[in-house]
N, C-alpha and C positions, 0 to 999 in steps of 0.2 A: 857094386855096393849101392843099396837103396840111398835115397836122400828124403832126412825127411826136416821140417820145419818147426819149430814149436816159438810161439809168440807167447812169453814170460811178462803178463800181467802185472800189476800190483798195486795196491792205495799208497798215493804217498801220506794219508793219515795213518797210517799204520805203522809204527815201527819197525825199522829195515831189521830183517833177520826172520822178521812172524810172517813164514813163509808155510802152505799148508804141505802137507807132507806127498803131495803128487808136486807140491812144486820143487822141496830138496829131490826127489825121487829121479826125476826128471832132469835135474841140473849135472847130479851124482854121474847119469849113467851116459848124459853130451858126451861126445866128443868135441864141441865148440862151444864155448857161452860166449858173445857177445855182446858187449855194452856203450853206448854211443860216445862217454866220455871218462875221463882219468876219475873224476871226482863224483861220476853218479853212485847216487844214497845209497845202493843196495851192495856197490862191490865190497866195500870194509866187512859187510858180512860173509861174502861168497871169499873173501880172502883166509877170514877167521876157520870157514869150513871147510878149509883147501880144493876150493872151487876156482880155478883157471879163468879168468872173467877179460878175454882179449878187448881190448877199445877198438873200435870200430866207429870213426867219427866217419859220415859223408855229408855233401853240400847237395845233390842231387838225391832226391827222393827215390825217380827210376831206378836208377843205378845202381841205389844201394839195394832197392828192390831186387834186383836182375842179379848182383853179388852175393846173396844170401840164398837165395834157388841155385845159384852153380855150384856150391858146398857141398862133397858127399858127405853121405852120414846123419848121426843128430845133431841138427845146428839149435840150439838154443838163445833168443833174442831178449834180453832184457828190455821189456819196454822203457822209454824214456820217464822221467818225470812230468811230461808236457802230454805225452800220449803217443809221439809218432806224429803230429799231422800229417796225412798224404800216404803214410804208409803201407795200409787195407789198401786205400787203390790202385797202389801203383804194383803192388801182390795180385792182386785180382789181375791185374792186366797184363802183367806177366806172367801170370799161368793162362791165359789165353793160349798165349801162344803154344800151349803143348809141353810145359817143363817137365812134370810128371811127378814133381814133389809135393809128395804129400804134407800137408799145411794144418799146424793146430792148432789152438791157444787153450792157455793152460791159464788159468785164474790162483793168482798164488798167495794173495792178498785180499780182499775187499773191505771195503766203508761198515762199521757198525753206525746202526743208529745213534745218532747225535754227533756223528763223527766231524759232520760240516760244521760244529762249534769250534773246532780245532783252523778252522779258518779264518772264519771272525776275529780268534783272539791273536793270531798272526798279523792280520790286516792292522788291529788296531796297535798291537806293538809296532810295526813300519810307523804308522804314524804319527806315534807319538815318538819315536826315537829319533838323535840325529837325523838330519836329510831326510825327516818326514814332513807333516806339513805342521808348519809354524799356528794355524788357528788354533789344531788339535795340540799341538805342543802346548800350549800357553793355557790351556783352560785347568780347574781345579773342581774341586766337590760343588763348592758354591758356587761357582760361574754355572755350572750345568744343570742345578735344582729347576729353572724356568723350564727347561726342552724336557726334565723327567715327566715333570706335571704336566704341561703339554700332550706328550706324546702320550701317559697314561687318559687323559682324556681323552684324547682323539682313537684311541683303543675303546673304551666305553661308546664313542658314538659309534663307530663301527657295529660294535655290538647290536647295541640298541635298534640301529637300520637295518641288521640283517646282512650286512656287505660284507660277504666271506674273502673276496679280493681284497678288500680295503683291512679287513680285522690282521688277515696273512702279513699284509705290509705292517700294517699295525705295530703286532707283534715282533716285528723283522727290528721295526724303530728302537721296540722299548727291550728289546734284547741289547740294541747297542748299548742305552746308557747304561746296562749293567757292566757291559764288556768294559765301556769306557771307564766307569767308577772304580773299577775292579784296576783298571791297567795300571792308572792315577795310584791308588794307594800300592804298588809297586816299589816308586818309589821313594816312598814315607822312611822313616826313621826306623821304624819297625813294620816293616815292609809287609805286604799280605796280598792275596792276588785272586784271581779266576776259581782258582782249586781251591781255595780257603773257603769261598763263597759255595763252591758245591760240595764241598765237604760239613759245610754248617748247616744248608738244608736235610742234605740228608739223612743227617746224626738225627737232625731234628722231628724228621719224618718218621724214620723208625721209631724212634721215641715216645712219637706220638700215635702211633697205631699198633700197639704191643694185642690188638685183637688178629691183626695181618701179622706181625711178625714177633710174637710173643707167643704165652697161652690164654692172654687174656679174654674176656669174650665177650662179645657185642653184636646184637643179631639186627637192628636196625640203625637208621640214622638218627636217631634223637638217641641213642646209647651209647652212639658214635661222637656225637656233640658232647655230652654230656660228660663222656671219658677224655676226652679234647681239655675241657675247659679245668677240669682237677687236675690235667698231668699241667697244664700251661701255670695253674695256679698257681701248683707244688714247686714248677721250673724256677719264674719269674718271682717266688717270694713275695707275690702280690697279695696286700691288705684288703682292699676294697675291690670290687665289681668293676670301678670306674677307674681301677688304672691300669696307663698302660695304652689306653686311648687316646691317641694324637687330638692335641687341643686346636692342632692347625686345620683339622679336617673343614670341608664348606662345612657350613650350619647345620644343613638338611640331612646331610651326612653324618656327621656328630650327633645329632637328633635321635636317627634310627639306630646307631650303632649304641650311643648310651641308653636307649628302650628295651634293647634286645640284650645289655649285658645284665641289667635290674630285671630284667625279666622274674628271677627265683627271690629276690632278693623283698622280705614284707613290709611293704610301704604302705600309710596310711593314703584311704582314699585320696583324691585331688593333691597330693601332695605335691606342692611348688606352685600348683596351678589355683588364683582366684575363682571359689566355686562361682561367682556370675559369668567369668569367662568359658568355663568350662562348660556351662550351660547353653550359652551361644553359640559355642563352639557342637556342641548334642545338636543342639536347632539345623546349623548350617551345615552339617553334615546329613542332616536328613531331607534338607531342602537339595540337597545337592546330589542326590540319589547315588550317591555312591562315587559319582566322577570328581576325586580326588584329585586332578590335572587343575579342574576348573576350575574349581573351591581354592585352591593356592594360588592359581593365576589373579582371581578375581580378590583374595586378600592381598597378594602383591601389589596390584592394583591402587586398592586404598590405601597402601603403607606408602606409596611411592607419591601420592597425591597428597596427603598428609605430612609428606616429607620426614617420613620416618626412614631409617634404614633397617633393611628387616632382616640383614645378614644379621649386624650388628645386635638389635633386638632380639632374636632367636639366641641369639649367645649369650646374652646376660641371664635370658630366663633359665638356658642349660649350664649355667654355673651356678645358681641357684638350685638347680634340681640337682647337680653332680653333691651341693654340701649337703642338702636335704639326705643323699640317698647315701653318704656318710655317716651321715649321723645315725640312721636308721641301723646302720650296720655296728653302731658303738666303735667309733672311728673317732666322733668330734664330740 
């Protein structure tokens, strides 16, 4: 009787049972399935499908190598959860020697894309539960707001330098604090979690591209924006241009983001802005040939000498512009 080997793959992200159909095919037609212990993930399903799943624990890797070649027939190996370490080799080395069994693997599972997020959120569960670790146990929404903003800047300078090693970690960081926010409201009063979170963007995504997954239609990106900002309007039940806009943002930040939502919105000339300033402001922009870096530096500069704070000052003038651009809208 021939002997032959087949190595039974599988993701342990994948749910035991979603098995491709060379791998029920294969299990169906063994005469041995093999699994290294009583409680690996995959038997309660080979049980359900009246699949024979013998335990075969060994302490010796050889050995067990060298026991699994002496098998006539289809022997079928259910990989470990861990992988086998040591297993391939010590296979390979025992067919050296002339066993004559022929050896397969059969891939009966594998990882979909994003599938390594189902790790993440395992990790941070460990460690926030019981007998994890005490730092992470103790923190809440608020203790964690510093490492968000943090880590979201330290992503931006990434950016900004071009550092594709650094942006990868980057983004590695600021995925935690979501994982971690997400784990935290768990376990809240009304509890909400990981899934909640990918289920809200992506209600939200469809929603907002009914050109991708509607019949709506939009052949460029300013028809794209422009469909963006009436579904967001219609969604959020917002009155003005200007809400909705985080009043915590930097200044400089705030600045542009309240420019670019007034954009549509018909404001009179210089509106908020002292025409003498704005005039100096015409001057110094043409003196300064367009190098916007150094025109800011060198106002910083004089705000910081003058003992002005220019965060501060840039915020008073953009709440002044935010009522201005209220009222323009018959708001106030």
């Amino acid at each position: 009787m021939s002997a032959r080997l087949v190595l039974l793959a599988t993701s342990t992200r994948t749910a035991p049972g979603l098995l491709s159909w060379e791998a029920w095919s294969t299990l169906r037609w063994a005469d041995a399935v093999l699994v290294s212990a009583a409680d690996h993930p995959l038997r309660p399903a080979l049980v359900a499908a009246e699949v024979v799943a013998e335990v075969s624990a060994y302490d010796d890797v050889d050995e067990h190598a060298a026991a699994l070649l002496r098998r006539e027939g289809l022997t079928v190996w259910v990989a470990s959860p861990d992988g086998d370490p040591g297993l391939a080799g010590a296979l390979a080395r025992a067919l050296d020697t002339g066993s004559g069994v022929e050896v397969d693997v059969v891939l009966g599972s594998w990882d979909l894309p994003g599938a390594r997020l189902l790790d993440l959120v395992a990790v941070m569960d460990r460690l926030r539960s019981p007998g994890g670790c005490p730092w992470d146990a103790e923190q809440t929404h608020e203790s964690l707001v510093e490492y968000l903003v943090e880590e979201a800047y330290e992503t931006v300078e990434a950016i900004e330098t071009d550092d594709d090693p650094a942006l990868r970690e980057e983004l590695g960081d600021l995925l935690l604090q979501v994982a971690f926010h997400a784990r935290i409201a768990q376990e809240h009063d009304e509890p909400w979690g990981i899934d909640d979170v990918a289920d809200g963007i992506v209600a939200k995504l469809v929603s907002r591209h009914p050109h991708v997954f509607a019949d709506h239609d939009a052949r460029t990106p300013a028809e794209v924006e422009a469909s963006w900002k009436r579904l967001k309007a219609a969604e959020k039940q917002r009155e003005s241009s200007t809400d909705g806009i985080p009043q915590a943002l930097p200044a400089l930040v705030l600045a542009a983001k309240l420019l670019r939502r007034t954009a549509d919105v018909p404001l009179p000339d210089g509106l908020g802005v002292d025409p003498a300033v704005g005039l100096a402001a015409d001057r110094a922009w043409e003196s300064a040939d367009g190098d916007v870096g150094d025109l800011l530096l060198a106002l910083a500069a004089r705000a910081h000498a003058a003992g002005v704070d220019l965060e501060q000052a840039l915020r008073e003038s953009l709440r002044r512009y935010r009522a201005a651009v209220r009222t323009a809208e018959g708001l106030t």
